[in-house]
Structures are given as C-alpha cells and as structure tokens.
ROKE-485592 format. One record per residue (C-alpha): x, y, z; residue in one letter. Coordinates in steps of 0.5 Angstrom, whole numbers, plus 500, padded with zeros to 3 digits. Layout:
BEGIN
XYZa;...
***
This chain:
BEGIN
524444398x;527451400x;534453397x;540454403x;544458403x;550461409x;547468411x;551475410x;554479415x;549485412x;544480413x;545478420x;548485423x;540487424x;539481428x;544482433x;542487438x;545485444x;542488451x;546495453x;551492459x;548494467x;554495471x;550498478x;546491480x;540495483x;539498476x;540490474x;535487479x;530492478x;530492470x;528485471x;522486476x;517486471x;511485475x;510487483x;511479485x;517479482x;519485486x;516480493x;521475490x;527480490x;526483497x;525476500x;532474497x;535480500x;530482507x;531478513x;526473515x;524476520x;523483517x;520480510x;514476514x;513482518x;511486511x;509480507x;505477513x;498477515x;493475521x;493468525x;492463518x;492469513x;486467510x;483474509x;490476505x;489470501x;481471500x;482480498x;488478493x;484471490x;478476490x;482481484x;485474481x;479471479x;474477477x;473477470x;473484466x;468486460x;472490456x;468495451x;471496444x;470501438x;469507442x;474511439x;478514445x;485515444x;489516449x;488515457x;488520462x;490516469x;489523473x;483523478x;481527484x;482525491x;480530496x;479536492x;485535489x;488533482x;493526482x;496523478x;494515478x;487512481x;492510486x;496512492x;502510498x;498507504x;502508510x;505502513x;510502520x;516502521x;518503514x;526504516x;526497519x;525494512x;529498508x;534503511x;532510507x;524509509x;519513509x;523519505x;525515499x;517512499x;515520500x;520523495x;516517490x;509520492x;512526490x;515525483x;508520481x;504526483x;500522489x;499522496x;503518501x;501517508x;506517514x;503513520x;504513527x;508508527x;512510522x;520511523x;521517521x;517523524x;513528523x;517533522x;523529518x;518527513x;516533513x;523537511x;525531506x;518531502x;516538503x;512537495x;509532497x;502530499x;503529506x;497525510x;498522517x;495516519x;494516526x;493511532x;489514539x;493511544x;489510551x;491517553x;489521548x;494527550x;500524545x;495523539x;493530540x;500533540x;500529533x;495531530x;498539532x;505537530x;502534523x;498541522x;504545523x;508541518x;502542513x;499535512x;494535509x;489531512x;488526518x;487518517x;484516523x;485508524x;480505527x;480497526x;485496532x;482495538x;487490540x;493487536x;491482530x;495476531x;500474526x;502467527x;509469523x;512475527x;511470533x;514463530x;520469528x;520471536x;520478532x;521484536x;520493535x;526493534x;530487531x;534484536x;540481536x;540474538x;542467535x;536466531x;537473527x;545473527x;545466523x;539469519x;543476518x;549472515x;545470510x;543478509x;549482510x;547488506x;542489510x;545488517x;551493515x;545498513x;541497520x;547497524x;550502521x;544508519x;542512524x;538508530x;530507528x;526512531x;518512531x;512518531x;510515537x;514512542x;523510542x;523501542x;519496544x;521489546x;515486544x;511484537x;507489534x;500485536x;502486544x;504493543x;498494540x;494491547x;498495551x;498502547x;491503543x;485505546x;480499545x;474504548x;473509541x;467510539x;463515534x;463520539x;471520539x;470522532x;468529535x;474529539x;478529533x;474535530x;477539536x;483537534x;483537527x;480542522x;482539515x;480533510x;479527515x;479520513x;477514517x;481508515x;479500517x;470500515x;468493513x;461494513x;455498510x;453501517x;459504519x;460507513x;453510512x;454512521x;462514520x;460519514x;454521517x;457524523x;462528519x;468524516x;471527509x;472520506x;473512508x;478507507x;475500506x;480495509x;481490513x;487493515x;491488510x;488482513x;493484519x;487485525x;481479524x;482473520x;477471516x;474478515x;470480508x;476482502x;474490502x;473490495x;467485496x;464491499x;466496494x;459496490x;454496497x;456501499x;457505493x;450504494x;448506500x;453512501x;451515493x;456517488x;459523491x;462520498x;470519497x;470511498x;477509498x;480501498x;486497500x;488490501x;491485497x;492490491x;497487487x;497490480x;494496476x;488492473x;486491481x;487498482x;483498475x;477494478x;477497484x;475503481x;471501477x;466498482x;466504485x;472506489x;474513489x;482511490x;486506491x;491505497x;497501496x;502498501x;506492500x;506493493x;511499495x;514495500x;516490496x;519495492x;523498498x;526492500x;528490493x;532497492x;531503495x;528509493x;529507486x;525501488x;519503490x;519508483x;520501480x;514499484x;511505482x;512505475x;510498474x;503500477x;501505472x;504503467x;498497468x;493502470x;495505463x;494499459x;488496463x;484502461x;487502454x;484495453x;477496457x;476501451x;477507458x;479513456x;479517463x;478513469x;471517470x;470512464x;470505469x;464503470x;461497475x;458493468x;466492466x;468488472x;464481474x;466479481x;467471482x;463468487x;464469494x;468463496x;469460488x;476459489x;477454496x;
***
C-alpha cells in the first residue's frame, strides 16, 4: 500500500504550465495544424464549395489522385542505423542551383481565386525557404507583378501554348525580361481533363454569383468580403472565362504539339527548360534527348487522365533509362515530407508540391503557406534522421520498397 498524502503548492507549481493564450485566430488555427491534412480539414471550412473542389478535385472518379497518394501511403522505408551522421542537411541542387529543401512550390492557376494574396504570398514563401515557385500561365497574378512582389525569389514560368502560339511567345520574352529563371513547358494538356466535381458545382473562371454560390457564400463570409472587395481576378493570359477550366483548356491550348515544337521554345527561350507532365519511359528518353534540362514526371495531379500510373511509380525506371545525371523531378499526390523523402530516394531530383501549399493558402494566407511549408521540412528533416541520411545525396532506392501495383484496392 503506497502512503497518501494532499500534494504541496511547491509540488504542483512545476506541473502547471498552461498554454501561452492566441489572441490572432489565424495564429490559433494555424498552430493547431500539425499535418498538411490538417490544413486540407481548416481550408475546406473556411473555402467555398466550389473553390475547395476545384483545388482538392481531380479527373472523372479521381482514381489517379487516389492511387499516386495510396502508392506514398503504403510504401514502407527501410531505415540504416549505426551511421554515426549527426546533423542533416536537407539542402540539394536543382538546376544548377543551391535550394533549401528536396522540395519546391509547383504552379497551379488561379491561385487568387482561392485565397485573395495569392501567388505573392506563395512566392514571398518560396523566398523565405530558399526554394523555387513556379508561376503558371494561368496563374491571377502576372508576370510582371509577381516579378516586382518577389524580386528575391526563384521565379520559374510554367507555360501552356495556345493554338496561336504569338501569346506564348510574348510570355516567354515577358518572362525573361522580368528574370525568370527557367521555362516550364506543360505538355499533358491536349484537351481538358474532365473534373466531375468543377461540373456538379456548375463551376466557372471566375466564381459567378448565382443562387447556388450566394447561399454557399452565406456559409463563407470571409472569403466573399475578400473576393468582393480585392482587386478583380486577372490571369497571365486572357481576362475571364464563363466556362470551366476543362472547356477553356479545349478551346485555347494547342492539341498539335509535337517534339518538334520543342525546338520552337528554344527560338524563343535560352535558359533552363523543363518540360512538365511525361509519364512514361519513352518520352522521357526523347523529350531529354531533343535538348529539355529537366523533366517533371506528373500526371498533372490526377487532373487530365484518370486511371494514369502515379508518377513516383515511374520514378526508378526511368532513373534508369535516362542514367543519374538527368534532372528528374516528381509531383502528384505529395502530402508530406516523408513522401518527398521517398521521392527522392527512388531517384527523383526534386519534388514539386501543390496542393500541400494550397491547403495552406486557404486556411491562412501567406502565413499559412509558411505553416505548410514549415510542417513539409520539418518531416523531411526528421524522415532523414530516422532513415540514418545525413544529407539527401544519402537516400538510396534500397531505403524505400513500393507496395504492389494495386495492393490496396
């Protein structure tokens, strides 16, 4: 029997340590975001319907989306221990250049829509983690915008080449003036994806103000006030759209393009090229072959064709076929640190995040996405810590193991 006794003031003074009180409640909700799903849970509260699907949405039944995130979830690591590393450097090279994290901010459109600071608050980010941020065509703040917001930051343009091609080569010299640093070429875009969810949402380029969107909006009041009373949403490209994205993608991009237009680009275009959206071996062998700098394995977030392979799938073939020194880079379905850390591994050269950011943006702005970005190296950090990585040069194909094609369906 253990002797009781009423505990002491002194005794019970240690314990007490009551958490330091939040007034901002930006600050409180961001602190509670532990994961990048947790900020997807805060940014779906406080997003329209309509704005949320279209960022979280992907292609027809979304199996693409669901497969390329299944495929991170059920890898397994294979940690090496006893190898006296002490610290870890997360810093690596992409495009010549020194950055910060394995990691960088893909470009996605209409990044205002979503939340209204936008591609500024993403780029001043980027700035901050010593990472690179792609601005796409799409994108609601222009080229020269950007450009004057973010002056220090690794500026990349991700381009779409409409059926006249005049407007994509006003870009690109618009981009080079404005000291981008390299061109993105997006080539996976034939025609639009279908996305069921921007349909059933009656979804339009920009939100339009209709019964559906004001009762929603009733629900969203911050986010209204913000988009009513912002300055009007502007793309790279062209002024409005009344449609969805997946029909303005069939009336404007250039279903024709071929490898032969990558030798237009060059005219066009003399600095770092990456050629964004290659899903299998063969064109990643022709597309480097014919003079790209780097490729993006994607499927474009699962947002063009359904069903496609998850990109990190290919990741080790073609590491193989294109050999170690070819900048291969990776996107879609990328959650978390330790997927940028398998990524890596099996033989990416960087990873490309979206949404992660996105869901950052909605659920706080520009400090949002610094929450996003913080939770993403902080995982990279630890994950190599505990994979016995004392650099990412350290991460090796034998520390990952892929779970069978189709393991988890």
């Amino acid at each position: 029997m253990s002797d009781r006794q009423l505990p002491k003031w002194s005794e019970l003074k240690p314990l007490l340590r009551p958490k330091p009180i939040t007034i901002n409640a930006t600050d409180r909700r961001l602190a509670s975001a532990v994961t990048i799903a947790d900020l997807r849970r805060i940014a779906k509260r406080r997003t329209p319907t309509s704005v949320f699907d279209y960022t979280d949405g992907a292609a027809e039944e979304e199996h693409s989306l669901r497969r390329a995130r299944e495929t991170y979830r059920d890898l397994t690591f294979h940690p090496r221990v006893l190898t006296g590393h002490g610290e870890v450097d997360t810093t690596t090279t992409v495009l010549g250049k020194p950055s910060a994290q394995p990691f960088g901010f893909g470009p996605t459109g209409f990044t205002r829509m979503m939340q209204h600071e936008g591609e500024a608050a993403v780029a001043h980010i980027a700035e901050k983690m010593d990472i690179p941020y792609g601005l796409s065509t799409l994108g609601t703040t222009n080229i020269e915008e950007l450009a004057a917001a973010a002056p220090g930051t690794r500026k990349w343009f991700q381009l779409y080449v409409w059926r006249d091609h005049a407007p994509a080569e006003d870009l690109m010299a618009r981009a080079k003036e404005n000291g981008f640093e390299a061109l993105m070429l997006t080539v996976d875009c034939p025609v639009g994806g279908n996305r069921h969810r921007d349909v059933r949402n009656g979804f339009a380029i920009p939100p339009a103000l209709t019964a559906k969107t004001v009762l929603d909006g009733a629900m969203h009041p911050n986010w209204w006030v913000n988009f009513l009373t912002t300055p009007p949403l502007r793309f790279a490209s062209l002024e409005s759209w009344g449609g969805t994205v997946g029909e303005m993608m069939n009336a404007l991009f250039d279903p024709t393009m071929s490898l032969d237009d990558l030798d237009w680009v060059r005219r066009s275009w003399d600095g770092p090229l990456i050629v964004k959206g290659v899903q299998t071996v063969e064109d990643a062998r022709a597309i480097l072959d014919h003079g790209a700098d780097a490729i993006v394995l994607s499927n474009h977030g699962g947002r063009q064709l359904d069903k496609a392979l998850p990109p990190v799938r290919l990741l080790p073939k073609v590491r193989e076929a294109v050999g170690p020194d070819a900048e291969v880079m990776v996107d879609t379905g990328v959650m978390s640190g330790s997927d940028v850390v398998a990524a890596v591994a099996l033989g990416a050269s960087s990873v490309l995040v979206g949404r992660a950011y996105l869901y950052g943006l909605m659920a706080g702005g520009e400090r949002g996405v610094q929450r996003a970005a913080d939770i993403l190296a902080s995982e990279v950090k630890r994950t190599m810590a505990l994979l016995g990585a004392a650099t990412v040069t350290d991460l090796r194909p034998e520390m990952v193991e892929l779970a069978p094609q189709g393991a988890s369906r």
